[in-house]
C-alpha positions as CSV (number, residue, x, y, z in Angstrom):
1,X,-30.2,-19.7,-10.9
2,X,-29.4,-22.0,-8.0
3,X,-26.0,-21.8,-8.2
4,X,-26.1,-18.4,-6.4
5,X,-27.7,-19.3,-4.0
6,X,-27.0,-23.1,-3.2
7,X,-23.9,-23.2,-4.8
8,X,-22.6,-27.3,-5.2
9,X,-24.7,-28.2,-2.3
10,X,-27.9,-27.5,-4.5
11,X,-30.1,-30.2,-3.5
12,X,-34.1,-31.6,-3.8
13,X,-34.9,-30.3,-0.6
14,X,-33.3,-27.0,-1.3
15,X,-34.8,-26.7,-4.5
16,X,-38.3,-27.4,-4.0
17,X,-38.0,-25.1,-0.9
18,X,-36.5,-21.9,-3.2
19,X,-39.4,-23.2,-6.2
20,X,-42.2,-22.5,-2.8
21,X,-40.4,-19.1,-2.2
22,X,-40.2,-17.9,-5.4
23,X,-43.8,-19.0,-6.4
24,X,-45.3,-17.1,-3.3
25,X,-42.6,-14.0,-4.5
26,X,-44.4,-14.5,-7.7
27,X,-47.8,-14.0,-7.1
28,X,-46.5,-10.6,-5.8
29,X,-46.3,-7.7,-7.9
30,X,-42.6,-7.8,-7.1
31,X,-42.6,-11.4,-8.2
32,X,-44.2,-11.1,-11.9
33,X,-40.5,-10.3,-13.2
34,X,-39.6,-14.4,-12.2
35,X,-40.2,-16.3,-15.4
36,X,-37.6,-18.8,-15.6
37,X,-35.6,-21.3,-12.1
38,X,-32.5,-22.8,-13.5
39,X,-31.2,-25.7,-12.1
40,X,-27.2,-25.0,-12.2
41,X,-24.1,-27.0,-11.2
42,X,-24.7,-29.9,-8.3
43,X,-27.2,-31.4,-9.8
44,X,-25.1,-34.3,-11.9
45,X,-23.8,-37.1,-10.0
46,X,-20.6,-35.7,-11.9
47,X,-19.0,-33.1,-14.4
48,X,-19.8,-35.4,-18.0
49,X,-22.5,-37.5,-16.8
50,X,-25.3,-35.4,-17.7
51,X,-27.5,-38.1,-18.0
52,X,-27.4,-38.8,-13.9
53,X,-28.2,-36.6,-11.5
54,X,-26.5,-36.5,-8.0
55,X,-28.4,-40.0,-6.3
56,X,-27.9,-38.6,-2.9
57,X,-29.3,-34.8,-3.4
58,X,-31.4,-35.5,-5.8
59,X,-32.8,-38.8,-4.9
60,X,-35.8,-38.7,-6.9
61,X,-34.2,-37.2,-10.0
62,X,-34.6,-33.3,-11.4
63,X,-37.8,-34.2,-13.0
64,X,-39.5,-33.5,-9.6
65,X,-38.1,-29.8,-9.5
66,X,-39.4,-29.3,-13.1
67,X,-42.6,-30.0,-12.5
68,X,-42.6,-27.8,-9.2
69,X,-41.5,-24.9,-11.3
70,X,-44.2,-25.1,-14.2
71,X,-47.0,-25.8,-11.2
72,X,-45.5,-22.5,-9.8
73,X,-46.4,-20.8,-13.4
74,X,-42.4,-20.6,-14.0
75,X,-39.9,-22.3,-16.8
76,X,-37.7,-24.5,-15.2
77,X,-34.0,-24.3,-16.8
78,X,-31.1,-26.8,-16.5
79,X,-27.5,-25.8,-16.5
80,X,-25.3,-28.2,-18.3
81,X,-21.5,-28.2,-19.7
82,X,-21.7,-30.6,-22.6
83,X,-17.6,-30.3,-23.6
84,X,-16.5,-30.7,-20.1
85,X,-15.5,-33.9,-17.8
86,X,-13.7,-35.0,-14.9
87,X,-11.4,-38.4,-15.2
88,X,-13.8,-40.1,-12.4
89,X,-17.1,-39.6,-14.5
90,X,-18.6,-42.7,-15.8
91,X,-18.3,-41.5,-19.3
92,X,-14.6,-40.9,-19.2
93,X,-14.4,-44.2,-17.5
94,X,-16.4,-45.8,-20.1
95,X,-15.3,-43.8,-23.3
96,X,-12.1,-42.9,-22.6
97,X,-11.3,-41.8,-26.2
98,X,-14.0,-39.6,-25.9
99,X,-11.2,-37.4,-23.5
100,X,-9.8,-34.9,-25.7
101,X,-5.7,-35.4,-25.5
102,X,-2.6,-33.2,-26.5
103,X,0.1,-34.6,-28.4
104,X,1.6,-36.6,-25.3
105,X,-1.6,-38.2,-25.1
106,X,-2.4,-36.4,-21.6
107,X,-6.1,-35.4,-21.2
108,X,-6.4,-31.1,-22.5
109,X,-8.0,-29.4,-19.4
110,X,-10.1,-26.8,-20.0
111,X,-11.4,-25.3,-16.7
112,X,-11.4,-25.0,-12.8
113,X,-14.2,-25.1,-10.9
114,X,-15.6,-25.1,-7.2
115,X,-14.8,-26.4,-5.5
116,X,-11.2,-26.9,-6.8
117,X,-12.1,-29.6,-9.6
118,X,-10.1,-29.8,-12.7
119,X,-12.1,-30.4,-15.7
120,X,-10.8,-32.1,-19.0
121,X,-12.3,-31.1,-22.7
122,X,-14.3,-33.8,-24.6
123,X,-12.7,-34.6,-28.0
124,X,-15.8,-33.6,-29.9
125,X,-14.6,-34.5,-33.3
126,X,-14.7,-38.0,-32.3
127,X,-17.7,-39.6,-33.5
């Protein structure tokens, strides 16, 4: 899980770099327990646009870093929070009915993350 090691600065570089390590750490005895390299949080250009991933970290996309894991012999794993969003993410922006109010019509949050982002719930009884 990259999140423990790279935290929100996770990047392509990074990634591909820990995917080298842990392929070499594989082919180990010590190694053989290494099935599966998620990809966690820092990889979407922003909480709710799961569909984009971060253009400046991850300039070439995540594909890249799942294809490095399976040539590694490993699963690669993607870390996502489908019911969460921030207020600047392009689908809040674009959907804004999608945000999930309370009876003052003020977005519900329904989380705090690193670093110090407030995240609002996605209405997901709207269709």
């Amino acid at each position: 899980c990259s999140w423990y090691c790279h935290g929100p600065a996770v990047s392509q570089d990074l990634m591909l770099r820990t995917v080298s390590q842990l392929g070499t750490l594989r082919a180990t005895t010590l190694g053989t327990a290494f099935s599966l390299v998620q990809l966690d949080d820092g990889w979407q250009s922003e909480w709710g646009d799961w569909d984009t991933p971060h253009p400046t970290r991850f300039p070439n996309g995540i594909k890249i870093i799942a294809d490095a894991v399976r040539t590694a012999g490993m699963t690669p794993g993607l870390w996502l929070a489908p019911a969460a969003l921030v207020a600047r993410s392009a689908i809040a922006k674009r959907h804004p009915e999608w945000v999930l109010r309370d009876a003052r019509g003020k977005p519900v949050r329904c989380g705090f993350t690193a670093p110090g982002i407030w995240l609002h719930a996605l209405d997901v009884s709207h269709p």
